[in-house]
Phi, psi and omega in degrees: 000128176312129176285160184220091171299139198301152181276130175096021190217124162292067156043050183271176180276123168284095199248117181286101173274116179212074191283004184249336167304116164120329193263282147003126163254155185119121147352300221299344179304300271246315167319262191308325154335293195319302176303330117002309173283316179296311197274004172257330189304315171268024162319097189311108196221129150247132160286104156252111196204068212273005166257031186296345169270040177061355198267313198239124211234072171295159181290199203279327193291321157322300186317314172283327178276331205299305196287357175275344198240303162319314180274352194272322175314309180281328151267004197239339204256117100096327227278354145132011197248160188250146191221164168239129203231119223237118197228116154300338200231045184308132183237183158006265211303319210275354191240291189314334201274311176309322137324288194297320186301303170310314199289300188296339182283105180317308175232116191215084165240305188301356186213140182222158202258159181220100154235141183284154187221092180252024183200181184258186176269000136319308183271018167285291179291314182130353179201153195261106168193176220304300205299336163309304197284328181307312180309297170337320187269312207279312210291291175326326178291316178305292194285324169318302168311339198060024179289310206216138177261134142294172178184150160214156153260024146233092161018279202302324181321303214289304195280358186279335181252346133359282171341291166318326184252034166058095172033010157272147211263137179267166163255178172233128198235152206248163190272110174296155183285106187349160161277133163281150155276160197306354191194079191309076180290113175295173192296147154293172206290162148131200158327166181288174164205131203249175174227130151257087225224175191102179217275125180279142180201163180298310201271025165273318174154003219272338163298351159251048194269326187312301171326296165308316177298294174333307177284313159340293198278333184297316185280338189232177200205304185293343191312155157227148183251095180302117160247118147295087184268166170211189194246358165300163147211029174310136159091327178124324207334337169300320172309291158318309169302334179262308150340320177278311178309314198287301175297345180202043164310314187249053179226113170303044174252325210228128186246142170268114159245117191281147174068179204287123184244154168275188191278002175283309143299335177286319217264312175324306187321332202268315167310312165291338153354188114207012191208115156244131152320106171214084216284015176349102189292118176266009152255327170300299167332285194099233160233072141255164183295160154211119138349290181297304180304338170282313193265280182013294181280318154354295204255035185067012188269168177281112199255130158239130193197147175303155201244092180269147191275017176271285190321312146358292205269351181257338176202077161298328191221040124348094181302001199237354190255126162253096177283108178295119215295319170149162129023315207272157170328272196304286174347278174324330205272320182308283188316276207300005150302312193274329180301317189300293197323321238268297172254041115351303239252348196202006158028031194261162181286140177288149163249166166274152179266182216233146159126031181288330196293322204274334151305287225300293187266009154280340176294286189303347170295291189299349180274331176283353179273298174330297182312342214249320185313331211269316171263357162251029177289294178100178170322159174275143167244145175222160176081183178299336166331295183319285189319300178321277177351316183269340186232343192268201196277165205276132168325150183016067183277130185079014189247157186301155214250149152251166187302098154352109185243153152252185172199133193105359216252000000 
């Protein structure tokens, strides 16, 4: 493919950072990379994602000097091309090393950060606790500086660290459509097949999954249940997850699937479904997006899921979403009844869903915003000068706030 530089831009190199696909289990990072790559192929584009093939999980201290030694590289280095540096699934580590990489970096003109932001930072770390609250200081501080352009796809997300940032303006991105697999298989004929499926996490749901399985089988008998399981262990979620193993290791009803799945796979699961489960704790979620609940309906399945408020404002009448009432036994017994009946009833083959074009040019928006970061670096600081910049008060601290924009609307 002819490269095709981005508009409004002296051709810099775009480097996709994605330290989590492959050390993570679950399609959809990995899913959204992809998409990512597609919308990019005429581009100067680098990948760096280097546990994408699931094989190697160094511990956390490895993890941390790798992407730290990565980020000091990709800002610092000499060679005269300006790049953008693009982290989609940003967590903890991946926003503090970048910081800490810029504030130690002796020459930093040439690169500015593009990070998706889908939560506030509680629902980043996983809990409101000291590192939550750092993300709160550090971040704003990062896009007032022009160290990072923000972008999310969920509004509310997008204006809670705006806010932080004093009136600088974010994009707003739109969700890709699943990677299809070469061959989509609908659910078999027979019992239902439910999914819980997606990142196991606290504030995802994973502390009611035993309930759901348990009320499943209690309502449907013939049922069979996909459990996504993972290896975090933000949260107890470690726990919990070896709890679900213990309890229903030995039941053929219920399959765990455990390690790195691709988005090929991920998508099937799902495409095999009829009823994915998405017990979301709502105040700990918050306003993030969920991913899984976008390809869920993409493919045509039946969503039972908390009515957390990005979705609520992205699908108010969503014929394929049943919204669960809360948590509790009778609640749960109540959704997956109407879920279940609903699609029973209607049985489809999965399709793709629609908005691949719109993704595409909400990207090229946000890159090109980004790319605007690049020519406002001004001269190289070096020394305490550098520091001062980074911690002391913000350029025209006290000049009229600009208008807040989006991109992609």
């Amino acid at each position: 493919m002819s490269h095709q530089p981005l508009p409004g831009m002296d051709d810099p190199e775009v480097v996709l950072v994605d330290f989590g696909t492959g050390r993570r289990t679950g399609g959809h990072q990995e899913d959204y990379l992809k998409a990512l790559e597609a919308v990019l192929a005429g581009q100067r584009t680098t990948v760096l994602a280097p546990f994408r093939a699931g094989s190697g999980k160094p511990g956390r201290v490895a993890t941390y000097w790798q992407e730290f030694r990565a980020f000091w590289r990709l800002l610092g280095r000499g060679d005269g091309r300006r790049r953008i540096l693009v982290c989609h699934s940003p967590e903890f580590r991946d926003l503090l090393l970048f910081w800490l990489a810029a504030l130690l970096q002796r020459q930093r003109a040439n690169a500015a950060g593009l990070f998706v932001l889908r939560r506030s930072a509680a629902g980043i770390v996983g809990r409101d606790n000291l590192k939550a609250r750092l993300l709160e200081i550090l971040v704003p501080q990062m896009i007032r500086r022009g160290l990072i352009h923000p972008a999310s796809d969920s509004r509310l997300a997008l204006d809670h660290w705006l806010v932080g940032a004093r009136g600088v303006g974010g994009s707003l991105l739109s969700i890709p459509r699943p990677v299809a697999a070469s061959e989509l298989e609908p659910p078999p004929s027979g019992g239902p097949v439910i999914g819980l499926l997606g990142r196991f996490r606290i504030e995802k749901g994973a502390r009611c999954y035993n309930a759901v399985i348990d009320t499943t089988l209690d309502l449907f008998p013939d049922a069979t249940v996909n459990v996504e399981l993972g290896s975090d262990s933000v949260g107890g979620a470690g726990e919990i997850a070896a709890r679900l193993r213990q309890n229903w290791q030995g039941d053929p009803r219920v399959v765990l699937v455990d390690g790195h799945l691709t988005p090929e796979a991920y998508t099937a699961l799902i495409a095999s479904s009829d009823v994915v489960v998405l017990p979301y704790e709502m105040q700990s979620y918050g306003s993030g997006t969920s991913g899984v609940l976008h390809d869920a309906l993409a493919l045509g399945r039946t969503a039972l899921a908390t009515p957390i408020p990005w979705a609520t404002g992205a699908f108010p009448d969503h014929p394929d979403i049943v919204w669960l009432k809360g948590t509790d036994q009778v609640a749960l017994a109540e959704g997956l009844r109407t879920a279940v009946t609903q699609a029973l009833a209607r049985r489809r083959t999965g399709t793709a869903g629609e908005g691949a074009d719109t993704f595409a040019s909400d990207w090229q928006a946000a890159l090109a915003a980004a790319a605007g970061l690049l020519h406002a670096h001004g001269p190289r600081r070096t020394g305490a000068a550098r520091i001062a910049m980074m911690v002391g008060p913000a350029p025209g601290h006290g000049a009229p706030r600009r208008r807040r924009t989006y991109h992609g609307e």
